[in-house]
C-alpha positions as CSV (number, residue, x, y, z in Angstrom):
1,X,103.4,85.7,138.7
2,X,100.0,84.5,139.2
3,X,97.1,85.7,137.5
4,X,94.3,88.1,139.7
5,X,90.9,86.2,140.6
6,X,88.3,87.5,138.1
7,X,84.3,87.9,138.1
8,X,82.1,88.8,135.5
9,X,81.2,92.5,136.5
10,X,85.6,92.2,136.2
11,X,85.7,90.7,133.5
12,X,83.2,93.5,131.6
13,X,85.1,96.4,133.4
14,X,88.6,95.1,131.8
15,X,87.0,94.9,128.0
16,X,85.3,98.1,128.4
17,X,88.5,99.7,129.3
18,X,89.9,98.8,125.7
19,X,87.4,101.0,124.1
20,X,88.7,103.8,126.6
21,X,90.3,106.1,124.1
22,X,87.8,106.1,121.0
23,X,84.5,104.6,122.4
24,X,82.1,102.8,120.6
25,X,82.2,104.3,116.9
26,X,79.6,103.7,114.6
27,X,79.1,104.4,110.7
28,X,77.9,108.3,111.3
29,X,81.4,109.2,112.8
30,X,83.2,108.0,109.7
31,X,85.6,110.6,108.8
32,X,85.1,112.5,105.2
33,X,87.3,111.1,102.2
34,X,89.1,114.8,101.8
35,X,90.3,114.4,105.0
36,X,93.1,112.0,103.7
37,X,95.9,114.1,101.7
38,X,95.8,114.4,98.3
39,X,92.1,112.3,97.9
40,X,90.6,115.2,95.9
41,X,93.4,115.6,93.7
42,X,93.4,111.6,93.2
43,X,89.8,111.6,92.9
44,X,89.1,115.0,90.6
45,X,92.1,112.9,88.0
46,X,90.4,109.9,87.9
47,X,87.3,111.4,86.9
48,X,88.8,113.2,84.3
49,X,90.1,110.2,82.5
50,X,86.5,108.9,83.0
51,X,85.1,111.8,81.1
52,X,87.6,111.7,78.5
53,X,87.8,108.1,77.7
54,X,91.5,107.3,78.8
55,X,92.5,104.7,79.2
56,X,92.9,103.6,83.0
57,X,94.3,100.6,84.8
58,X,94.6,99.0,88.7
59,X,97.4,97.6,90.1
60,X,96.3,95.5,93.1
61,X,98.2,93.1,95.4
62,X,98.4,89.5,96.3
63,X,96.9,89.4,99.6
64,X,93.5,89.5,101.2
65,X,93.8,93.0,101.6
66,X,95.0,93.7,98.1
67,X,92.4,91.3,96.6
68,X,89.3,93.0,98.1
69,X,90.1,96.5,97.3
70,X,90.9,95.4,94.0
71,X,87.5,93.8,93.9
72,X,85.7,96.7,95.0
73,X,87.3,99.0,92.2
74,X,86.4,96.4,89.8
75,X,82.8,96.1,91.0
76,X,82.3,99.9,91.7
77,X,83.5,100.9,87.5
78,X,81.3,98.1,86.4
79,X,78.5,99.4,88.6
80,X,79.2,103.3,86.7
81,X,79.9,101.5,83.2
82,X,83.5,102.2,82.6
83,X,86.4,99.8,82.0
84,X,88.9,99.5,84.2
85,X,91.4,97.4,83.2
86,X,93.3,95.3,86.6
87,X,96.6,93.7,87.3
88,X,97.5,92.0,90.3
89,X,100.9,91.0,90.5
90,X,101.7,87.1,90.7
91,X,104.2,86.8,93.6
92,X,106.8,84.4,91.9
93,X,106.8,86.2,88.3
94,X,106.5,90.0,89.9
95,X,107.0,90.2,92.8
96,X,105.5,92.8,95.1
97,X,103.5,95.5,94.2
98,X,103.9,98.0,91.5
99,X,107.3,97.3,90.2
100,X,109.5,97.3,87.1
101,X,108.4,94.1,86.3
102,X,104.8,95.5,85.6
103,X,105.9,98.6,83.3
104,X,105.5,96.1,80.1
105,X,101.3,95.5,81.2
106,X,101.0,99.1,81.7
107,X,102.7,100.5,78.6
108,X,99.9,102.7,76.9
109,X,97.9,103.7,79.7
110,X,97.0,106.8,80.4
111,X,96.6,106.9,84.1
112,X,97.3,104.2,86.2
113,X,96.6,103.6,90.4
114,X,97.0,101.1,92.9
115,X,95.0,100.1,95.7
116,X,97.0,98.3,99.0
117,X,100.7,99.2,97.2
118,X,103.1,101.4,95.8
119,X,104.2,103.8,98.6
120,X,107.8,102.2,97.9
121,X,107.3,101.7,93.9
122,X,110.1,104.7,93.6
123,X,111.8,103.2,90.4
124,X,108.4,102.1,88.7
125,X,107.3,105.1,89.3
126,X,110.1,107.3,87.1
127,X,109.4,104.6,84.5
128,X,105.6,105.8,84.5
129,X,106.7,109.0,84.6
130,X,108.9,108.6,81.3
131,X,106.1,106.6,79.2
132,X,103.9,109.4,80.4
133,X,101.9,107.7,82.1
134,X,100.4,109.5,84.9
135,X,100.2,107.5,88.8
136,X,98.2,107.3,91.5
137,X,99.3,105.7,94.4
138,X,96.5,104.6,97.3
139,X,98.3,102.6,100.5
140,X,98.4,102.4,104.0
141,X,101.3,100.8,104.7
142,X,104.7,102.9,106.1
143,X,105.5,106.1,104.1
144,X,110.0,105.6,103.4
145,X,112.4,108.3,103.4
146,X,111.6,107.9,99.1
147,X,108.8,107.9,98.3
148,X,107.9,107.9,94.4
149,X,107.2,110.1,91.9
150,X,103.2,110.4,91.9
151,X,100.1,112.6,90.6
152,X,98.9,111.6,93.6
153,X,99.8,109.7,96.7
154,X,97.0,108.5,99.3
155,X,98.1,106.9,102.4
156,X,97.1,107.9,106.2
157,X,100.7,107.3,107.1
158,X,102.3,110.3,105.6
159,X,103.1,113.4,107.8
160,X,100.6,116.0,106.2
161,X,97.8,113.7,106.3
162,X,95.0,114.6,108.8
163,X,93.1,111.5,108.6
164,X,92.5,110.8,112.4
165,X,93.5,107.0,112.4
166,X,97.0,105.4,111.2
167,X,95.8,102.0,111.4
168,X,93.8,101.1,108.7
169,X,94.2,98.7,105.7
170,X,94.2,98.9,102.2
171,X,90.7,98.0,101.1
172,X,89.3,100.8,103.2
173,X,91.2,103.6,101.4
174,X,89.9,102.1,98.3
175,X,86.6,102.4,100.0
176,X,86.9,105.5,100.7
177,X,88.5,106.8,97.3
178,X,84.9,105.0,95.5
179,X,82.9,106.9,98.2
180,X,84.7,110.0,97.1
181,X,84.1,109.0,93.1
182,X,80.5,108.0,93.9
183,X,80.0,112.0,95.3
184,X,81.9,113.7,92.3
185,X,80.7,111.5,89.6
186,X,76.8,111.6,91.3
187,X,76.7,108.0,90.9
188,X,74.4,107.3,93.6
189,X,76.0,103.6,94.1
190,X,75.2,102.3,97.6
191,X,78.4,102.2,99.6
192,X,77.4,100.4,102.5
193,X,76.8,97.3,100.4
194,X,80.4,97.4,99.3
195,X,81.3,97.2,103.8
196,X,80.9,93.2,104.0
197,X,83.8,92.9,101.6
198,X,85.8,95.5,103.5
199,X,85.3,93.9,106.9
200,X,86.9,90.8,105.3
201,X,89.8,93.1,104.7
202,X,90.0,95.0,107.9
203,X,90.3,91.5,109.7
204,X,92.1,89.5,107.1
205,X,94.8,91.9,107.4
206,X,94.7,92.3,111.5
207,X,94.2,95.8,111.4
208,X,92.7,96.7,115.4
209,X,89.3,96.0,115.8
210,X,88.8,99.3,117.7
211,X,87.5,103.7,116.3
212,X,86.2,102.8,112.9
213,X,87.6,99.3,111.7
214,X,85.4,98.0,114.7
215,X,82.3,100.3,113.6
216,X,82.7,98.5,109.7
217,X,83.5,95.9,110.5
218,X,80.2,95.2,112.4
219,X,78.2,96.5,109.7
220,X,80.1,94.5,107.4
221,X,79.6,91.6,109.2
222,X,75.5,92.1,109.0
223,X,75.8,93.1,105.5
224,X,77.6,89.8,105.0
225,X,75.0,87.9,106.7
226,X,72.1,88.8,104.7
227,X,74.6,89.6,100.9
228,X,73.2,87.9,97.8
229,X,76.8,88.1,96.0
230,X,77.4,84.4,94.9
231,X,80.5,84.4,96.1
232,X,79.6,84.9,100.2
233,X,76.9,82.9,99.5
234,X,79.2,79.9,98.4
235,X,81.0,80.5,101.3
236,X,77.8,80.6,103.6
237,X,77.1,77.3,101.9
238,X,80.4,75.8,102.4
239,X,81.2,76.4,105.8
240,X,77.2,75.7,106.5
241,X,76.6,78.5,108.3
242,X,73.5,81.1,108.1
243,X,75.7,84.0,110.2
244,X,79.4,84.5,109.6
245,X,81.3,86.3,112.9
246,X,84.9,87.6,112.7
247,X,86.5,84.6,113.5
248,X,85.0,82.9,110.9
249,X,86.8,85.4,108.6
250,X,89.9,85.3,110.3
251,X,90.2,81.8,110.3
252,X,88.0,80.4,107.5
253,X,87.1,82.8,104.9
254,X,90.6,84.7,104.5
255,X,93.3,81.9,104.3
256,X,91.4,80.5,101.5
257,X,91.1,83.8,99.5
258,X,95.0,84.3,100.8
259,X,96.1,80.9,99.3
260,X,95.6,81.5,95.2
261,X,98.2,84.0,95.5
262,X,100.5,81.8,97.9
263,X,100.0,78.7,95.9
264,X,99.5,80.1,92.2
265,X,98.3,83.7,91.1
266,X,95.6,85.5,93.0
267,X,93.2,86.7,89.9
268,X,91.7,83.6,91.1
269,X,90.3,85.2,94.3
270,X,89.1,88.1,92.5
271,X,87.4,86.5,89.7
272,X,85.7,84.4,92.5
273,X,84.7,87.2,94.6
274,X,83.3,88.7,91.3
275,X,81.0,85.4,90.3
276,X,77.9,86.6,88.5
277,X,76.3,83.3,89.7
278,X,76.3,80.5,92.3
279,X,77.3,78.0,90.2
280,X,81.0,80.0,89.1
281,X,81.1,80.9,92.1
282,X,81.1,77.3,94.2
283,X,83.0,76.4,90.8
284,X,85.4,78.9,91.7
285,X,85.6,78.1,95.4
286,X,86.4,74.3,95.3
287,X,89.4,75.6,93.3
288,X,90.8,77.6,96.0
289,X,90.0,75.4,98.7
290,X,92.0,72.8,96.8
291,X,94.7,75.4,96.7
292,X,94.6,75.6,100.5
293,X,94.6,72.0,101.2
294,X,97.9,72.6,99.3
295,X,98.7,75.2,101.0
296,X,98.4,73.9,104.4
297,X,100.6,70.3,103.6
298,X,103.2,72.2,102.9
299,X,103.0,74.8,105.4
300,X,103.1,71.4,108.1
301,X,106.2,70.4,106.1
302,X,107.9,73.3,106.3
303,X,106.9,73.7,109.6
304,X,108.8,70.4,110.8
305,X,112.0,71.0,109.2
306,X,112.3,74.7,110.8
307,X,111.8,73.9,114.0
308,X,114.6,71.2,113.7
309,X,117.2,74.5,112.8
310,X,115.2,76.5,116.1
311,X,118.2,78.1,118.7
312,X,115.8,78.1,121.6
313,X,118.5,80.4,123.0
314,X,118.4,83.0,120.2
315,X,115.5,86.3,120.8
316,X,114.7,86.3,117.7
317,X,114.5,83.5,116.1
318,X,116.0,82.8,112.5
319,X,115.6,79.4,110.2
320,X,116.3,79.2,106.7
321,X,115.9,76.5,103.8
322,X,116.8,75.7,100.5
323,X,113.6,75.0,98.8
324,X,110.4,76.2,100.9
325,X,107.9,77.2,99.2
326,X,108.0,81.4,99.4
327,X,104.2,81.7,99.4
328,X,103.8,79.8,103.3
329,X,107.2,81.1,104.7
330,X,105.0,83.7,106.7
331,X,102.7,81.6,108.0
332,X,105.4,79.2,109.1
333,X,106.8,81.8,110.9
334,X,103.6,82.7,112.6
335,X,103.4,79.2,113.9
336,X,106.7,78.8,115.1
337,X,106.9,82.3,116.6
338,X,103.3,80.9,119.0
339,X,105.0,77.7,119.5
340,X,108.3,79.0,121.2
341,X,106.9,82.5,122.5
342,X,109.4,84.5,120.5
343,X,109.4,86.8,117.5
344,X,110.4,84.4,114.5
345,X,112.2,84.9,110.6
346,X,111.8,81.9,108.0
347,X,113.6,82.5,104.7
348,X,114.0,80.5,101.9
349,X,116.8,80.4,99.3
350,X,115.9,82.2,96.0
351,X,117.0,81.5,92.2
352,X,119.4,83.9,92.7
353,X,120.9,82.3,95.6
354,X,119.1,85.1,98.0
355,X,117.6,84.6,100.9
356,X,114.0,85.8,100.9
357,X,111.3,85.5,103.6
358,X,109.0,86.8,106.3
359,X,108.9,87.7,109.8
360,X,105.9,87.6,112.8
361,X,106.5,89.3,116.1
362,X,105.4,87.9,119.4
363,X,104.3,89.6,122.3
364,X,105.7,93.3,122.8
365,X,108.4,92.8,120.3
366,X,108.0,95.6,117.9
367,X,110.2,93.5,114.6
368,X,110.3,96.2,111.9
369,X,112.1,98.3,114.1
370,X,114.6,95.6,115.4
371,X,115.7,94.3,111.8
372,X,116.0,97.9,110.3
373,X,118.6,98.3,112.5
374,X,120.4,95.6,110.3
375,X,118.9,97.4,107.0
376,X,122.4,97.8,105.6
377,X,122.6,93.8,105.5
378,X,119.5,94.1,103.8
379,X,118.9,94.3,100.1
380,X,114.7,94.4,100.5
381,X,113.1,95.4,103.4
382,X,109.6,96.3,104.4
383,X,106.6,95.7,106.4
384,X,105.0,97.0,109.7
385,X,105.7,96.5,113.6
386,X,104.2,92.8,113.6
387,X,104.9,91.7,110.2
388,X,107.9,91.9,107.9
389,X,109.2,91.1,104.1
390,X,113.0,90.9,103.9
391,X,116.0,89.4,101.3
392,X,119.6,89.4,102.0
393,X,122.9,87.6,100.5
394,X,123.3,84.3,102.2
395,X,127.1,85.5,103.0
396,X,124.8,88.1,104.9
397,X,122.7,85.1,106.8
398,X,125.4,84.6,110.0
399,X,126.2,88.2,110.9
400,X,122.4,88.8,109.9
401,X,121.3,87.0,112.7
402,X,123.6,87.7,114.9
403,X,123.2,91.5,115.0
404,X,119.6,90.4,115.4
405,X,120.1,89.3,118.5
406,X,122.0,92.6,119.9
407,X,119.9,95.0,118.8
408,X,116.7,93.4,120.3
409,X,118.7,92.7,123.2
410,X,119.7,96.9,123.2
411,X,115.5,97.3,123.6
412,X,115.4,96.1,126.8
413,X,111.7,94.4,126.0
414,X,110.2,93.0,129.6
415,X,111.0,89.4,129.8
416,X,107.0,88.9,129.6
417,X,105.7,85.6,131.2
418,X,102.0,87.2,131.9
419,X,100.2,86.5,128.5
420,X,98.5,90.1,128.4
421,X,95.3,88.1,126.5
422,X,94.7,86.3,130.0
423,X,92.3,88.4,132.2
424,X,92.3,86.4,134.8
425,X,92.0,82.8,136.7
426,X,88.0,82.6,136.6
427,X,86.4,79.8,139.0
428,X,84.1,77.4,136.5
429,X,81.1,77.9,138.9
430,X,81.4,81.1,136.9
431,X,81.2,80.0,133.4
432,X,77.4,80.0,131.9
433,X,75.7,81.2,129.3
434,X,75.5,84.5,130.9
435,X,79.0,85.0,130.8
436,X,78.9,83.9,127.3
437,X,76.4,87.0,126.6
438,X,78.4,89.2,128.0
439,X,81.6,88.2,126.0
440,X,79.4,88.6,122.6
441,X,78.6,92.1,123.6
442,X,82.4,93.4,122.9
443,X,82.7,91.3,119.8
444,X,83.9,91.3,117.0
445,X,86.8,90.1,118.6
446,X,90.2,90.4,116.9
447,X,93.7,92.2,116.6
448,X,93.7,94.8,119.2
449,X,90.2,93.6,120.9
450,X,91.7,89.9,121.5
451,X,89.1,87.0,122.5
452,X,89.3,87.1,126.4
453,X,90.9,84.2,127.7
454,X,90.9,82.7,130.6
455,X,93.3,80.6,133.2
456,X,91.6,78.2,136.0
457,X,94.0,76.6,138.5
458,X,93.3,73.0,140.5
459,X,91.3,71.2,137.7
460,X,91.1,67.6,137.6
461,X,90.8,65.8,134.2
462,X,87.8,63.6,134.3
463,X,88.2,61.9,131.1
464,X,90.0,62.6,128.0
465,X,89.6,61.0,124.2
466,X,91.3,61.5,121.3
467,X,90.3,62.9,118.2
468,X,91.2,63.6,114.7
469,X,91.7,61.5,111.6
470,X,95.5,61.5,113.4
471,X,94.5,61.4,116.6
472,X,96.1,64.6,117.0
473,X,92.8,66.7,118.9
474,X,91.9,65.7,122.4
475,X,88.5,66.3,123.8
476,X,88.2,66.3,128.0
477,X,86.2,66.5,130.4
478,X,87.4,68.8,133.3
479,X,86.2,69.5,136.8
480,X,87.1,72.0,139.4
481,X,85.4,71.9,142.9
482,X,82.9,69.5,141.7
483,X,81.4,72.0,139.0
484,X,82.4,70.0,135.2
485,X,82.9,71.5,132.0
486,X,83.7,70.3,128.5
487,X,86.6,71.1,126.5
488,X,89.0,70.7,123.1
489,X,92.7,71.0,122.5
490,X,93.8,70.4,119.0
491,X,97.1,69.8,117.3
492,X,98.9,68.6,120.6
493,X,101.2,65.2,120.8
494,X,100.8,65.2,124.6
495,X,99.2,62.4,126.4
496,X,97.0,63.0,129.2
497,X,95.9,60.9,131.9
498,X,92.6,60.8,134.1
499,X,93.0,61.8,137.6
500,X,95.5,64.4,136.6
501,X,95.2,68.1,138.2
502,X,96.1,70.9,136.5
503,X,96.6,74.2,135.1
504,X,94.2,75.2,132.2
505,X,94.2,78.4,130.1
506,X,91.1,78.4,127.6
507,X,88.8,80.5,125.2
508,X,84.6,80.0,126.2
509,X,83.2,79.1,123.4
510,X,79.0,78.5,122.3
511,X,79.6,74.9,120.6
512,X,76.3,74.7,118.2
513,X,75.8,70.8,117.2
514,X,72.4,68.7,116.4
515,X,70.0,71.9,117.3
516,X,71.6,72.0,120.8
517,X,73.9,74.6,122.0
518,X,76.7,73.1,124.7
519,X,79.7,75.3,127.2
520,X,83.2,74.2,125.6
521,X,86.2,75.5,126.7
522,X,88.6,76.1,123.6
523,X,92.0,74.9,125.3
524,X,95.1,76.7,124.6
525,X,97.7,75.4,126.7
526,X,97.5,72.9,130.0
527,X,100.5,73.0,132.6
């Protein structure tokens, strides 16, 4: 089915209609922290243990997500002058979360909480409970038919919440529970300052950019801009840029915070994030980018040998391998899922002879819902509609995949050839900077407010060049109707040759080089 002819004044009317339901937010229509359930309970305990000189510690997670709020917590009790005492769990020793694992770090505490975990903690939480240690659980993620044993539990998702919005991320409920022990404690910290980490968060973890993730994250993004904290200044410094945008988050910033706890152990991201100085900090950094060069070999590696096992007939697809590394498996699966269109599992054999791994969905595919139909297969299981955590026997692995298969079939998803990120085929006479303008004014762009794209039909290749250590990037030179425009593709194997005419769908983007500011079109995919 082709794609509709679209104009600018189309083009705004079709990104204006994504902010339909909730507008335009800003920080003034930020809900109150008692509007989540049990906040002031959670909050009126943790002051209490302040007062009296418990002692207190934070059990964080391995992500970006998990990694921010942590550093928040951290940064907001040195800010009032109390210890807090923080754990983050290392994913090969641990595992996820608050678990039993942990119980041996925590014995002797007299309150402990967690910030982006523990909604599904239900046996570590009886073990708290028998050491008498009282626990606070703060999460987004979905509520199960369990849940633990808690003094308090804080997470939008449950029933009697009346938080307005489902979809937000861990690092902004810790946010929020600092905002609601800044007001009881009269600690007169500035909050807003603490927003440039949380956009990081927000984004890192693709929570929608739409009702109040967009309205922090665009504060945090100016907050960002102008932050003195070493560490986004190192990162400012690195990627030599004076103004970070979302994309430089998404793509940049947050793999490279992500990685210490894929490759190694994540304290390495916070301690980073919580440099005192520039020079820790770029200290700090250099050893985390090495850990993403790591990260990013192997990722390719896997990468090649899974898409050897790849049933192109299968829905869903399903690889598995002896030895890949269990910290890139998701990522691997993001990048196969693009590749072939379809939502995509890589697992990896554990020491117990397990299968563990992680799932990505693909276009309307909701995959947590799919695969819990095959739960009883299942030993773990978790995750959300576009993103899922699973282990199963490896006698399980066949029938596993095959029941897969039915139940997405029994969904009946639309067999979706229109990429809904496309708005439309645009005519290049129509590409300028004023279009350009008008695409910045909807950013930050994102999960749920996806960078327009763009298809353009009847387009002659000019002249094309290789580039790339590898020669794996191609730069062209396009032209449609006599009007030219520059353009990239990168990591493609196909050759193209001049005189060729084609189909082209793209991303307009501002390329900034030698104090001159060029049109390039960032290619996706020619036909």
């Amino acid at each position: 089915m082709p794609y509709p002819q679209i104009t600018p004044p189309q083009i705004a009317q079709k990104l204006q209609r994504r902010f339909s339901k909730d507008g335009h937010l800003s920080l003034v229509d930020l809900p109150k922290p008692s509007e989540f359930k049990d906040m002031d309970r959670a909050t009126a305990r943790i002051v209490k243990a302040i007062y009296t000189g418990e002692k207190i510690a934070l059990i964080g997670d391995y992500d970006v997500d998990g990694v921010v709020a942590t550093t928040l917590m951290v940064m907001f009790f040195e800010a009032i002058g109390i210890e807090l005492d923080w754990i983050i769990p290392n994913r090969f020793r641990d595992g996820y979360g608050l678990s039993s694992n942990l119980i041996p770090k925590i014995e002797g505490y007299d309150l402990v909480f967690t910030v982006d975990n523990g909604i599904s903690a239900v046996e570590a939480s009886k073990e708290c409970k028998k050491l008498g240690i009282d626990l606070i659980i703060t999460d987004h993620h979905i509520v199960p038919t369990n849940i633990p044993e808690a003094y308090a539990i804080v997470d939008q998702k449950q029933e009697e919440c009346t938080f307005p919005y489902e979809e937000v991320c861990g690092a902004q409920i810790a946010w929020y529970l600092i905002a609601s022990l800044n007001r009881a404690l009269k600690a007169k910290i500035d909050l807003k300052a603490y927003l440039g980490l949380v956009s990081i968060a927000i984004i890192a973890d693709m929570m929608p950019l739409h009702h109040i993730n967009r309205a922090m994250v665009k504060a945090g993004l100016q907050i960002l801009n102008r932050s003195e904290l070493p560490a986004i200044k190192a990162f400012r410094e690195r990627l030599d840029k004076e103004l970070l945008n979302a994309e430089d988050i998404g793509f940049q910033i947050a793999p490279v915070l992500n990685s210490a706890g894929r490759m190694d152990d994540a304290k390495w991201s916070v301690e980073f994030l919580l440099s005192s100085n520039i020079y820790d900090a770029r200290v700090r950094l250099e050893r985390l980018v090495e850990f993403n060069e790591n990260r990013k070999a192997m990722e390719q590696k896997i990468t090649d040998e899974a898409i050897q096992q790849v049933d192109i007939d299968d829905e869903i697809l399903v690889v598995a391998g002896e030895d890949w590394h269990e910290g890139v498996v998701g990522i691997v699966a993001a990048r196969i899922g693009r590749r072939f269109e379809k939502p995509c599992i890589v697992l990896t054999r554990s020491e117990n002879g397990d299968f563990k791994g992680s799932g990505r969905s693909f276009h309307v595919c909701n995959l947590f819902k799919v695969t819990s139909f095959c739960r009883p297969l299942l030993k773990k299981f978790g995750g959300h509609e576009a993103a899922i955590g699973l282990s199963l026997e490896a006698k399980n692995l066949a029938q596993f995949r095959e029941e897969l298969q039915q139940h997405y079939q029994a969904q009946n998803y639309p067999k979706q050839l229109i990429d809904p990120d496309i708005l439309g085929e645009l005519s290049f006479s129509d590409i300028g900077f004023e279009l350009v303008n008008l695409l910045k004014s909807f950013e930050p762009y994102g999960q749920g407010n996806p960078r327009p794209k763009f298809i353009s039909s009847n387009v002659i290749i000019e002249d094309v060049n290789d580039m790339g250590k590898a020669k794996e990037h191609r730069r062209f030179t396009f032209s449609q109707n006599g009007v030219m425009q520059q353009a990239v593709l990168f990591k493609t194997k196909d050759i193209f040759h001049i005189g060729q005419v084609v189909s082209v769908v793209y991303e307009i983007n501002e390329n900034h080089f030698n104090n001159r500011v060029n049109l390039q079109l960032m290619v996706e995919k020619i036909f």
